[in-house]
N, C-alpha and C positions, 0 to 999 in steps of 0.2 A: 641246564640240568633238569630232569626229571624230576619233580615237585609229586607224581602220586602218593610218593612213598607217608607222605604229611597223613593223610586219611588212612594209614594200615593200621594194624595192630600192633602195639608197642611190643609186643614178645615176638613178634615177627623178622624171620631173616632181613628183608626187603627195609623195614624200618631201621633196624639194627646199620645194616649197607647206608641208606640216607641220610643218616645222622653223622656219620663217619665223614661222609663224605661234605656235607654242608660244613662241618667243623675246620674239616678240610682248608675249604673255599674261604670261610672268615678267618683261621689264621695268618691265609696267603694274604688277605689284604688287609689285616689287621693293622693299627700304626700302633698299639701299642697291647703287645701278646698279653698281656698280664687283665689286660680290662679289656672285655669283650661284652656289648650288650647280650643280653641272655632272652632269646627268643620264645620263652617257653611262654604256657597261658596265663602261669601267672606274673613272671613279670613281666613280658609284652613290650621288651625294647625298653626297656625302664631303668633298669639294674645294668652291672657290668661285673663280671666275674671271671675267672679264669676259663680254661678250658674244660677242664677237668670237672668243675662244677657246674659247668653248663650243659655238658653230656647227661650229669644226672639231673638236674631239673627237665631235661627231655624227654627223660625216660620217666621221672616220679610225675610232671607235672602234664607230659605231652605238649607238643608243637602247636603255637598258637597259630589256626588256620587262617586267620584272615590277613597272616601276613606271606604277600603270595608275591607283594615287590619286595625283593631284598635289598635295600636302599641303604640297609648299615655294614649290611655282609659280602655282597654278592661283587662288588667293587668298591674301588677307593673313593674316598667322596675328595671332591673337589673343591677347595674354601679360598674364598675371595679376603684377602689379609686385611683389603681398607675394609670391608665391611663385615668382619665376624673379630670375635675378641681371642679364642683361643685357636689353635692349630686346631686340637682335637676335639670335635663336637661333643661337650658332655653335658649332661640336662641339668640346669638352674634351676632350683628352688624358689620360688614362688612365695607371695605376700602370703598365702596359706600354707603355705608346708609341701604345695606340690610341687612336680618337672617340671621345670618348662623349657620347651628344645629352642635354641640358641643358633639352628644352625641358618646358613642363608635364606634370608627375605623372611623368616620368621621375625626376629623383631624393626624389620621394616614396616610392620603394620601393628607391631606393638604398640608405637606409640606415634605422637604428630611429629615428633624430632628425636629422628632417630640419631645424631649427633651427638645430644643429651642424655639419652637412653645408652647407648655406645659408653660413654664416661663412666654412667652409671655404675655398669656390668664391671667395669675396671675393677671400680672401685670395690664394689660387692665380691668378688672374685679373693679377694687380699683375707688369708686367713685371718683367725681372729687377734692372733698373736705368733710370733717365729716357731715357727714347727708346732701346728696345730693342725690335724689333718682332720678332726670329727665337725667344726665349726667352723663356717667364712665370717666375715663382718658384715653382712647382711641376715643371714641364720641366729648369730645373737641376739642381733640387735631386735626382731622379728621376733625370738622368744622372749626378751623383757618387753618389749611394746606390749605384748599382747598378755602379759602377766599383770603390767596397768592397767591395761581394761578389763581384766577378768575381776580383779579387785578395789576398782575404781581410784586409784590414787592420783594426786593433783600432780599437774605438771611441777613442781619443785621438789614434789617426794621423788619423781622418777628422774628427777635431775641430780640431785646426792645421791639416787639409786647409782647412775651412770658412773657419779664421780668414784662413787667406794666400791664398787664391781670393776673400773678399769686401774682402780689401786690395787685389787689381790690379783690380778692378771701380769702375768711377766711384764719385764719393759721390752716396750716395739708394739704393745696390743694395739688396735685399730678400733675400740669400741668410742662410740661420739662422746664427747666430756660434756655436753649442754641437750636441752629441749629442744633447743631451736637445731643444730647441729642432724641429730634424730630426725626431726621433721622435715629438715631441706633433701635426705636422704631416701625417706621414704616417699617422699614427693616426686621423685620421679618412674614413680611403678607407675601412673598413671591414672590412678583410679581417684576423680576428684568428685567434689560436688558442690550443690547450689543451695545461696541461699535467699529465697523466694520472699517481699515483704508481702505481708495479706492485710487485710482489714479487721482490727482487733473483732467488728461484729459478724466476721465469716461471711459477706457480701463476695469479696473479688480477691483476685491475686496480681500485684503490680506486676502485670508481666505481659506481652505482647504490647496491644493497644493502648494498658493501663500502667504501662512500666515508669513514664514522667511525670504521674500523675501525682500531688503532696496532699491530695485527700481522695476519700470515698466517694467517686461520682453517685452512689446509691442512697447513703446513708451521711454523707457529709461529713463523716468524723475525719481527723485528720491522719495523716500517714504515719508521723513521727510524734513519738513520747511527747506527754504536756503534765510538767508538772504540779504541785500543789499550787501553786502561782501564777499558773495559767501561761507558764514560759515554754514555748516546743521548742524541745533540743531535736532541730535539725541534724538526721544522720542517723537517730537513734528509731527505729522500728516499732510498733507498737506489736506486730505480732510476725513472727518468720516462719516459714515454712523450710524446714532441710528438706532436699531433693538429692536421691543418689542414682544417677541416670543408667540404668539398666543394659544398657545395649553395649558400651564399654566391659561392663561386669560381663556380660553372655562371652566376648569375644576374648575375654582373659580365660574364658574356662577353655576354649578351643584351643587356647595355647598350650596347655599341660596335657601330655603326654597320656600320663594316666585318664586325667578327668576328661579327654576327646575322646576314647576308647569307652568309657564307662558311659556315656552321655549316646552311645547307639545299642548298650547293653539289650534294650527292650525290644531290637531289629534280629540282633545277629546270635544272643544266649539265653533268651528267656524260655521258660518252659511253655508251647504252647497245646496245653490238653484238654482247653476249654473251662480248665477252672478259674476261681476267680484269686491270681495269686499277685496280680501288678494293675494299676490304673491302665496299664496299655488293654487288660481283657475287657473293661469296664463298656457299657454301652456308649456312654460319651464321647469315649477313645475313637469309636469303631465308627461312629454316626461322623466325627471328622473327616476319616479316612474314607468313608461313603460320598458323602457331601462334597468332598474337594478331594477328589485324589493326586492332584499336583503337591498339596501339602502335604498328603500320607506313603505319595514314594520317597520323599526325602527323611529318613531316620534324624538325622541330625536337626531337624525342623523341631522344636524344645514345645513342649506339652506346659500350661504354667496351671499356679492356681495362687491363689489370693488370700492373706489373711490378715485379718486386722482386728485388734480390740484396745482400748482405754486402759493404762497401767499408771500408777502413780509411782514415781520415778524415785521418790524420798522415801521410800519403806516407810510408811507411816501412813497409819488406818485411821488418824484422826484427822490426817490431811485432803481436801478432797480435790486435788489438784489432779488433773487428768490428762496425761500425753498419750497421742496413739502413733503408734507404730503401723506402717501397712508392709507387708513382707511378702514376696512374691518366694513359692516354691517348684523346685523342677522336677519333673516326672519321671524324667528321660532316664532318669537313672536307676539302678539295683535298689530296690526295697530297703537294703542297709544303709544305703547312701542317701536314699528323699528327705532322711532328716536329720540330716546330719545339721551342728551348727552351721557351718561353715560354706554349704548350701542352700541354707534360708537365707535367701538377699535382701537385706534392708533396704529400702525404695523411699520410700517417705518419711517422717518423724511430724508431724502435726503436733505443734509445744499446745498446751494450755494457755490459762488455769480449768478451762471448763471443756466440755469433748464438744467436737462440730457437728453431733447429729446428722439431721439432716443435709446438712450443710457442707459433709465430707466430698460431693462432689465437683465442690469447688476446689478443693486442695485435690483431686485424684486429676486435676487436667494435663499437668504434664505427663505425669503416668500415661494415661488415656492416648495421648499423643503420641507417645514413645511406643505401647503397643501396637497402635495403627501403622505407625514403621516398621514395624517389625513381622505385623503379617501382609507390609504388601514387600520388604524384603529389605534386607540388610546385603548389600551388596560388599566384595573383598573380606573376609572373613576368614581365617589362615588355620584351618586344620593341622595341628602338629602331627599327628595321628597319621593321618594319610596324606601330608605334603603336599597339599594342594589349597587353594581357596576356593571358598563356595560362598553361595548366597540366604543367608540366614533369616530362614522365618518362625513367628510364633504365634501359639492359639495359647487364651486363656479359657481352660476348663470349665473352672467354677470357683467359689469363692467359699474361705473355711470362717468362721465364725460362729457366737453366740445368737439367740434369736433377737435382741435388741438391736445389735449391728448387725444382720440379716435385715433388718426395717431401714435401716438407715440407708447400707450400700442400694438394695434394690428397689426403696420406694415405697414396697408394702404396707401394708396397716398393719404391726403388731400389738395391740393392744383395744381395745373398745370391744365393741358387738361383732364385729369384721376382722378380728387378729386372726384367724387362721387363715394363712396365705393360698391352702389346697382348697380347701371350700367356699373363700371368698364373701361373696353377697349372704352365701347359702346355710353361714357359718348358725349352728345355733348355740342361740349364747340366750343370758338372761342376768337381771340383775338380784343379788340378794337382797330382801326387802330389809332386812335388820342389818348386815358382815356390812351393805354396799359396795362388794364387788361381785364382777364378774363370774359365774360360774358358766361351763362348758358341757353341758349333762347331754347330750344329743350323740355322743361316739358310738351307742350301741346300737344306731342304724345301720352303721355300716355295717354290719355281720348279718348272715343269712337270714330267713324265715324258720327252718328248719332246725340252724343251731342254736338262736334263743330258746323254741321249742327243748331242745332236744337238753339245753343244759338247765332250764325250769322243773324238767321230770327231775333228772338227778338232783336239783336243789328239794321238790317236792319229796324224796325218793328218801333226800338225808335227814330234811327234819321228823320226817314221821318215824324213821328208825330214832334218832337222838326222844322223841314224844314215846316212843316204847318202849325204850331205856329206860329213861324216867323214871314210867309208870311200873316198870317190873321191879323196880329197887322201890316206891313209895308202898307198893304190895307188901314186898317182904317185911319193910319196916316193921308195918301194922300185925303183921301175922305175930313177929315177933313182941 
């Protein structure tokens, strides 16, 4: 079928004819007339609606052009029984709330066993309770988990949560009765992580070379807990590092439907007019795609940036207990989306009691590692989007921060004679002979010859008027 029709104008005969006839085409190979994906731009294969409502999002919303294989419409799709769960491909929901396409060889790279994974989706799949059509028993269960952690509740409060929520639900409901139930559940999305022992004085992390190691080759303290009594409870860590390995997290967002469409937004819909309205305009951006154009022909190649600072964890301003968080965010997306929760990826957790300074780059190594994977290429990576797999790489931009963790991540001097990072050796600084601190009085070199001149007249310009003000109000007094 002739496809120009996608680029005419919606009031147009020609469009009007194309639309007809596309609608045509997917109800001949529809399996089931009533749920048809809806092609338009804004849902984008996402949704399923009838006919009738899909004509009009074609016409309110227009034809999303980039989809030019019709792979849900154009024929029947073909489903392998041992290796897909339903007859009809419909998009699964997601540890976040998004699609994720289900159809063959997608979750063959979803996870390491996909036999596991297979069960999984069974299970997940089973409404929440007999004749429940708005909620599965995965969607539940995924809205009270994450109602736990929005409000931090212990795992026993969310376990009577479970028990007295699957008591006002009909009998037959599928909601887990226990903690543990919940977590063996959730545990097969895939998404795991590590945890890293370090050397309470920020020296090393047991890991590669230093992984059997039961004390500090640097500092000789020991590995594990030693009590008032000088007993080490073997087993017990003196300090850990959480690690949540990145490259899993990138290759779950490629699964979702939506989120693999929105992650080349800044390729295929941004506005480009030379203003500065996305990170994509930014010179950073551009000096990439200069520098290495193998990296900047691939849209789907994830732009990052880095952020990190000390939070204390107890709400409590008397406490001076310090955890940092390093959180990695993605570029690649609409403006509305860069900061979204749910796209800021927590990467590290660095526990306390005190912040590692300097010393953060010993905790950023596995990070550091995992980036270096990733810009020289993450190979098999399953686009839902466009049905294919490709080779995923990334650049980190630059790093978001206050000016103290600015000094720490990059090294620089912030504070002494030498704390400004731009001036350097050249910085001019001076000490208060009384305050004994620093002051920085040297900024008005930077400005012209002309415009110190030029705003000295008008400072000369206003006292002498405010000086004849004055003097014409101390006149009249006397007169009078």
């Amino acid at each position: 079928m002739e496809k120009s029709w996608m680029l005419a104008d919606r009031r147009s005969k020609e469009y009007e004819e194309g639309v007809e006839e596309f609608l045509r085409i997917a109800l001949a190979n529809a399996i089931d007339h009533g749920r048809i994906r809806c092609p338009c731009q804004k849902c984008g294969n996402t949704r399923k609606f009838t006919i009738r409502v899909i004509r009009e999002h074609m016409y309110f919303n227009g034809f999303d052009q980039t989809y030019k294989d019709w792979i849900w419409h154009a024929k029947p799709i073909e489903i392998n029984a041992s290796e897909t769960v339903n007859q009809e491909l419909q998009p699964e929901r997601d540890f976040f709330g998004e699609t994720v396409d289900m159809c063959e060889g997608a979750h063959e790279h979803f996870t390491e066993n996909p036999k596991e994974f297979k069960k999984f989706v069974e299970e997940a799949e089973k409404p929440l309770y007999p004749g429940c059509h708005k909620h599965t028993k995965l969607s539940g269960l995924v809205k009270l988990y994450n109602l736990k952690a929005r409000h931090g509740m212990t795992d026993n409060c969310f376990a009577d949560m479970l028990i007295e929520v699957g008591d006002l639900l009909p009998i037959g409901q599928q909601l887990p009765s226990s903690m543990y139930e919940a977590k063996k559940t959730l545990n097969a999305l895939g998404l795991k992580y590590e945890k890293i022992h370090a050397c309470s004085n920020d020296c090393i992390l047991y890991r590669k070379k230093y992984h059997d190691l039961t004390s500090c080759p640097k500092c000789g303290l020991s590995r594990w807990k030693v009590t008032k009594k000088n007993v080490v409870k073997k087993g017990v860590p003196t300090k850990v590092l959480w690690y949540f390995p990145p490259i899993p997290r990138f290759k779950r967002m490629f699964k979702s439907l939506e989120t693999s469409k929105s992650l080349t937004w800044h390729n295929e819909a941004r506005i480009k007019d030379g203003r500065l309205r996305h990170p994509a305009d930014s010179p950073s951006w551009k000096m990439i795609d200069y520098k290495w154009p193998d990296f900047g022909s691939e849209p789907r190649n994830l732009r990052l940036a880095l952020s990190s600072d000390g939070i204390n964890p107890h709400s409590s301003l008397s406490s001076r207990y310090s955890c940092w968080p390093v959180i990695l965010v993605t570029y690649n997306l609409p403006p509305e989306l860069c900061m979204k929760r749910k796209f800021m990826m927590l990467t590290l957790l660095i526990s306390g009691p005190k912040q590692p300074g300097n010393d953060i780059d010993i905790y950023l190594e596995p990070l550091v590692d995992d980036l270096a994977l990733l810009w020289d290429g993450v190979e098999g990576v399953y686009d839902a989007f466009r049905q294919e797999s490709f080779t995923l790489r990334a650049v980190l931009l630059w790093t978001i921060n206050d000016f103290p963790a600015y000094g720490n991540l990059s090294g620089c001097t912030t504070k002494g004679y030498f704390a400004c990072p731009i001036c350097g050796d050249k910085t001019y600084a001076e000490r208060l002979e009384h305050g004994n601190k620093m002051a920085f009085t040297g900024h008005r070199r930077f400005l012209s010859r002309y415009q110190n001149l030029w705003k000295l007249l008008l400072v000369k310009k206003f006292v002498k008027m405010l000086v004849m003000m004055w003097w014409s109000k101390l006149k009249l007094r006397r007169t009078r």
